[in-house]
N, C-alpha and C positions, 0 to 999 in steps of 0.2 A: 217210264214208270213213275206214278205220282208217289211219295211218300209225306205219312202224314206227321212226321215233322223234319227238320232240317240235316240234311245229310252234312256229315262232317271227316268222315274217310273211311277211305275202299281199300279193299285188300284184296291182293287176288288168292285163288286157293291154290291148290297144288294142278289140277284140273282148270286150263287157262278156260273153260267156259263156267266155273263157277265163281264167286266171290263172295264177300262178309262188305256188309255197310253199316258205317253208326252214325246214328243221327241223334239231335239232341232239341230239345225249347225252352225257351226262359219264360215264364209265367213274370210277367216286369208287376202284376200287381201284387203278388204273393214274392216275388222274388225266391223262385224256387225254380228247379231245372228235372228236365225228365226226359226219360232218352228209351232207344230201343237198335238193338244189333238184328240185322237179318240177313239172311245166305239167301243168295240168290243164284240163277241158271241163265248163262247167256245163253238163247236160241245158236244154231249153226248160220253157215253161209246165205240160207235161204229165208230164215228167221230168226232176225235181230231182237225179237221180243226180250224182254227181263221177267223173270218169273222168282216169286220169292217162294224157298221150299222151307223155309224155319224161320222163327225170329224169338227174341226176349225182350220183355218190357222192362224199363228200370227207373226206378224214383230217385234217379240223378241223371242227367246229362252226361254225353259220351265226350269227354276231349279228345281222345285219342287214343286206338289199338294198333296191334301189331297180332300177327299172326307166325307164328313160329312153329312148325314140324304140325302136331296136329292139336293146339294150343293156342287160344285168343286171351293174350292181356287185355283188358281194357282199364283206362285211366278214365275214375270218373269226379264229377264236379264237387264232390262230395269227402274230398280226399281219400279214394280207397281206391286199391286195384280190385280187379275183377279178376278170378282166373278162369277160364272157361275150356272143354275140353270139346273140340269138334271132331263129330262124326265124318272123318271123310273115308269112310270104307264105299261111297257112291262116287264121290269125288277128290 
């Protein structure tokens, strides 16, 4: 799966075929960062595919999340926490 900017960490969900990814970019001429979290579906044994079923765009860059019961921190470049409440009644 291509994502269109740099992936920076996975987490898995509660449901080992789903996950949370955050990725992030540095604009080096603006020197500014932008980022984006998205839940994705691993396929089963017979397709390995990645499917993204959500995502959030954000005008900072992701350093670093954690996922906790049905809750995503993220730590963004911008010194702020994120808090984010995920849907996992599918997963």
């Amino acid at each position: 799966m291509d994502t269109a900017l740099f992936p920076c960490v996975i987490e898995s969900l509660r449901d080992p075929n789903y996950g949370l990814c955050a990725c992030y970019e540095l604009d080096e001429a603006t020197s500014t960062r932008k980022g984006e979290i998205f839940t994705f579906h691993v396929g089963d044994d017979t397709d390995s595919s990645l499917n993204v079923i959500d995502s959030v765009r954000l005008d900072a860059g992701v350093l670093d999340c954690k996922y906790l019961g049905h809750t995503l921190y993220a730590a963004l470049s911008t010194e702020k926490l994120n808090v984010y409440q995920v849907d996992a009644g599918n997963y």
